[in-house]
C-alpha positions as CSV (number, residue, x, y, z in Angstrom):
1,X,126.9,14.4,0.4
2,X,123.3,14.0,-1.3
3,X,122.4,10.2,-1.9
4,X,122.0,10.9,-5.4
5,X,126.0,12.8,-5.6
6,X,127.1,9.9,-4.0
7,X,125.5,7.2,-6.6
8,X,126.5,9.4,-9.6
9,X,130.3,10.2,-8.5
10,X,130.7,6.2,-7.6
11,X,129.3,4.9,-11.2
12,X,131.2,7.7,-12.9
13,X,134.8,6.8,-11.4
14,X,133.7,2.8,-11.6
15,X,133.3,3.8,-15.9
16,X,136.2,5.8,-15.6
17,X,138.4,3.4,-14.3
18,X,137.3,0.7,-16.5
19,X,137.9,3.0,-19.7
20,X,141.8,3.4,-18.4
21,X,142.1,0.0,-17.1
22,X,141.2,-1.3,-20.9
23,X,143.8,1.0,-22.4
24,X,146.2,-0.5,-20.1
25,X,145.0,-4.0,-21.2
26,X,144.9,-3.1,-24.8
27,X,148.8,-2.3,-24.9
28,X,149.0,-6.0,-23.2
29,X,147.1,-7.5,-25.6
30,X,144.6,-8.0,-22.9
31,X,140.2,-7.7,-22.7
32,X,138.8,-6.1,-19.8
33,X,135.0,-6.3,-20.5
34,X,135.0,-8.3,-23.7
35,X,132.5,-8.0,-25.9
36,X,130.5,-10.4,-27.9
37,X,130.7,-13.3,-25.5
38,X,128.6,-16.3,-24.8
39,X,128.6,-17.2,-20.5
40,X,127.0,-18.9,-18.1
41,X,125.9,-16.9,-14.9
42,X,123.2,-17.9,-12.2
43,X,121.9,-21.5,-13.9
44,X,121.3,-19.4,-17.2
45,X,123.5,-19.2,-20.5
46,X,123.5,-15.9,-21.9
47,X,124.6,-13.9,-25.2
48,X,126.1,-10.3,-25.2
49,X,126.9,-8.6,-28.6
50,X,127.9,-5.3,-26.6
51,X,129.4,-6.3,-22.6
52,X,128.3,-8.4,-20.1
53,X,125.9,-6.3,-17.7
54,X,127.2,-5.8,-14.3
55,X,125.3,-4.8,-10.9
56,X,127.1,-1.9,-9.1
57,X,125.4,-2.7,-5.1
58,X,125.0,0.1,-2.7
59,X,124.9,-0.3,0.6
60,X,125.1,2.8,2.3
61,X,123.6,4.7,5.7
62,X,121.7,8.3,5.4
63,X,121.7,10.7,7.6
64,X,119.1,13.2,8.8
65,X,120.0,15.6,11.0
66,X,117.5,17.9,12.8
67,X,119.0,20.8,14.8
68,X,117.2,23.0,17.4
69,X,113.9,21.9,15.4
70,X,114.8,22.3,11.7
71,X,115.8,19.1,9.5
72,X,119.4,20.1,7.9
73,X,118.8,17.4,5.2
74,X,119.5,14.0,4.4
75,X,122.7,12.4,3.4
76,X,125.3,9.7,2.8
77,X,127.0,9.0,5.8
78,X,130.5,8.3,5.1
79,X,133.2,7.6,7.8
80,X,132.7,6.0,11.6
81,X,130.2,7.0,14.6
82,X,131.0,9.4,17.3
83,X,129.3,8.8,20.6
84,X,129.2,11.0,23.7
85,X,127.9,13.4,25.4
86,X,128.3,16.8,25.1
87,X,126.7,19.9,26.8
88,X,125.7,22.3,24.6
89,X,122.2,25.0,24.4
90,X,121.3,23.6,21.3
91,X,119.5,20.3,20.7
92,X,120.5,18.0,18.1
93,X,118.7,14.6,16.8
94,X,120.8,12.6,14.3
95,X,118.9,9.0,12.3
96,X,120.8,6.9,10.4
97,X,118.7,4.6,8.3
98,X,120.8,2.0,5.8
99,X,119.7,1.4,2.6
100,X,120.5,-1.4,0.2
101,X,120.0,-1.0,-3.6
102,X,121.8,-2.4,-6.4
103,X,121.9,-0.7,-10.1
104,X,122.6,-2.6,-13.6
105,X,125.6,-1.3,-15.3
106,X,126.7,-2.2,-19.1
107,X,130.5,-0.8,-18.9
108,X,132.0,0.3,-22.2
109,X,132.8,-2.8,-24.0
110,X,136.4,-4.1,-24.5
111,X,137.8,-5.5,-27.3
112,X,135.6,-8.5,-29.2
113,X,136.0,-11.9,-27.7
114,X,135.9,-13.6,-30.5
115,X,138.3,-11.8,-32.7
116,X,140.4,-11.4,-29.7
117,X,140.7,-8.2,-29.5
């Protein structure tokens, strides 16, 4: 899977998931993301009239894989590490290089804060 698939299908089912886990709250009289609410986060007091912003972090290995002399492409690497030895005609050279990123999120706002819902 493409770096870019992978960061696109992982905020899509986070906002996803959010959106049904609010409708669940709602019918429990409950806020998940609350809009319009004052906190305090990292020394600093903020405001929100929408949602609190929150950082989805990534950190994930690529691959590249280049087979009898042609790169196959670059990916996420997802799952655990085979080593060994195997004998085969054709050569094959696989990096993995990790890479740590972090992307701001505002998720769909829940109910107000301050009216309770």
């Amino acid at each position: 899977m493409e770096l870019k698939e992978f960061v696109r299908q992982t905020i899509e089912q986070i906002v996803e998931g959010v959106a049904q886990a609010q409708d669940i709250a709602k019918a429990h009289r409950a806020i998940v993301n609350p809009s319009e609410v004052n906190f305090f986060k990292d020394g600093h007091r903020s405001n929100y009239g929408h949602a609190m912003p929150q950082n989805v972090e990534f950190d994930v290995g690529l691959t590249s894989t280049n087979k009898s002399g042609s790169i196959e492409g670059i990916g996420v690497f997802l799952g655990s590490i085979n080593l060994g030895k195997k004998n085969d005609e054709s050569g094959e050279d696989i990096a993995v290089t990790k890479v740590r990123f972090t992307v701001p999120v505002v998720l769909p706002p829940g109910g107000s804060a301050k009216s309770g819902m």
